[in-house]
N, C-alpha and C positions, 0 to 999 in steps of 0.2 A: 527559276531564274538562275542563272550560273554565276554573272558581277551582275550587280545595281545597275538594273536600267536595261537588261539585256535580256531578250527572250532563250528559253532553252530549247532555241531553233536553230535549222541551214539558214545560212547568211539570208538577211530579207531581200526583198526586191525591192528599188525604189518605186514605187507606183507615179507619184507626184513629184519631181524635182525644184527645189527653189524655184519662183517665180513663176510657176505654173500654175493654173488653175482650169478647175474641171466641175461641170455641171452634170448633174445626174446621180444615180445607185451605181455605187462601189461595189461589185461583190469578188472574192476570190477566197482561194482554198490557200494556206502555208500562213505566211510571212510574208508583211509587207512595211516600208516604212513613206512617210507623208510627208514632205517638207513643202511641202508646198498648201494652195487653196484650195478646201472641197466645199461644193455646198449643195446639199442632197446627202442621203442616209450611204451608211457601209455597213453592209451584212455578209459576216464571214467566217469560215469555219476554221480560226488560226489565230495569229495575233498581229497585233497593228503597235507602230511607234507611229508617234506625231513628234517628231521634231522641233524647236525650239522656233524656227520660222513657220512652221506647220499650223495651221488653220481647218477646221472643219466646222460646217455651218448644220448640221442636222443630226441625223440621232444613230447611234452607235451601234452595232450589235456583234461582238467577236467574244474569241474564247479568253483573249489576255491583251490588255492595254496597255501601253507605258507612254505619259502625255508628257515633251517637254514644253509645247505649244499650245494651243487654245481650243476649245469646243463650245460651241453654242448649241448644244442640245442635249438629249436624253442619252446615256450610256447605259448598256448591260453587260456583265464579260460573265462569260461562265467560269471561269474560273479566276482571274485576279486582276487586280487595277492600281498599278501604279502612278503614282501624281511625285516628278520630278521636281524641283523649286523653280524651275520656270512653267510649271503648270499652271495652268486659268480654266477650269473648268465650270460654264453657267448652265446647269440644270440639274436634272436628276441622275444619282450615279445608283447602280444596282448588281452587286456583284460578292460573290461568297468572301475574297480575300482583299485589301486594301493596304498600299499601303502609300502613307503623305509624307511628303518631303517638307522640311520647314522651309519656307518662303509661297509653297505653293496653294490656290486658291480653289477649294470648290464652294462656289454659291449655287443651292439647290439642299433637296432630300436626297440623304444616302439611307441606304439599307446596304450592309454590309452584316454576313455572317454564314454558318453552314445549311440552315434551316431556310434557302428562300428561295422560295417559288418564282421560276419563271414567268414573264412578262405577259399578256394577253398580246394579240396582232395589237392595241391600241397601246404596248408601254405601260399598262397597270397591272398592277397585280392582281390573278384572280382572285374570285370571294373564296373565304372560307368556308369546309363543310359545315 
C-alpha cells in the first residue's frame, strides 16, 4: 500500500457506481473499486475497494481488500485486508496481513497470519496432515 487505504495499483476501475446494483459473480483481473450493491460472490486476481456506500452480499475472494463499506459474507485476500472505520464486515475474514481501523466492525472468525492455508472450493480450511 503506498497511503492508507490505497492499493499499490493503476488507478482502479469503477466496477459498481453509487446507486447501482448487480446480481451475479464478479470476476476480474487488476483493480477495481465498488460503490455501489453486489450480491453474488467476487473472485479475483487483484484488489477490490468497497467504498463507504459500497455493499456486497456474498463471499470474497481477491488478492488485497480495503472495505470502507459493508460485507455480508466470507472474505479471503491473499495477501492483505484492510478494514477502514467505516468498515462492517459480517463473517468470516481469512487473510495473511490485516489491518482494523478504530471504529471499524468485523463480526465473524478471522485467521490472520503467514502460516495459512488456502480455503477448500467450500471456504474451509483443509484438514491437516
Amino acid at each position: 500500500m503506498s497511503e492508507i487505504g490505497q492499493p499499490n495499483t493503476p488507478a482502479a476501475v469503477t466496477v459498481l457506481g453509487p446507486g447501482a446494483s448487480f446480481e451475479g459473480v464478479l470476476a476480474f483481473r487488476g483493480s477495481a473499486e465498488l460503490a455501489g450493491r453486489l450480491r453474488g460472490d467476487v473472485i479475483a486476481q487483484g484488489s477490490l475497494r468497497i467504498e463507504p456506500q459500497g455493499r456486497v452480499e456474498g463471499r470474497i475472494e481477491v488478492d488485497e481488500l480495503v472495505v470502507a463499506g459493508v460485507i455480508e459474507g466470507d472474505v479471503y485476500a491473499r495477501r492483505r485486508v484492510e478494514l477502514l472505520p467505516t468498515a462492517r464486515v459480517h463473517g468470516d475474514l481469512r487473510t495473511p496481513a490485516l489491518a482494523l481501523a478504530e471504529g471499524s466492525v468485523l463480526d465473524g472468525r478471522c485467521h490472520a497470519g503467514k502460516a495459512l492455508p488456502e480455503p477448500d472450493r467450500r471456504g474451509e480450511a483443509p484438514a491437516a496432515p
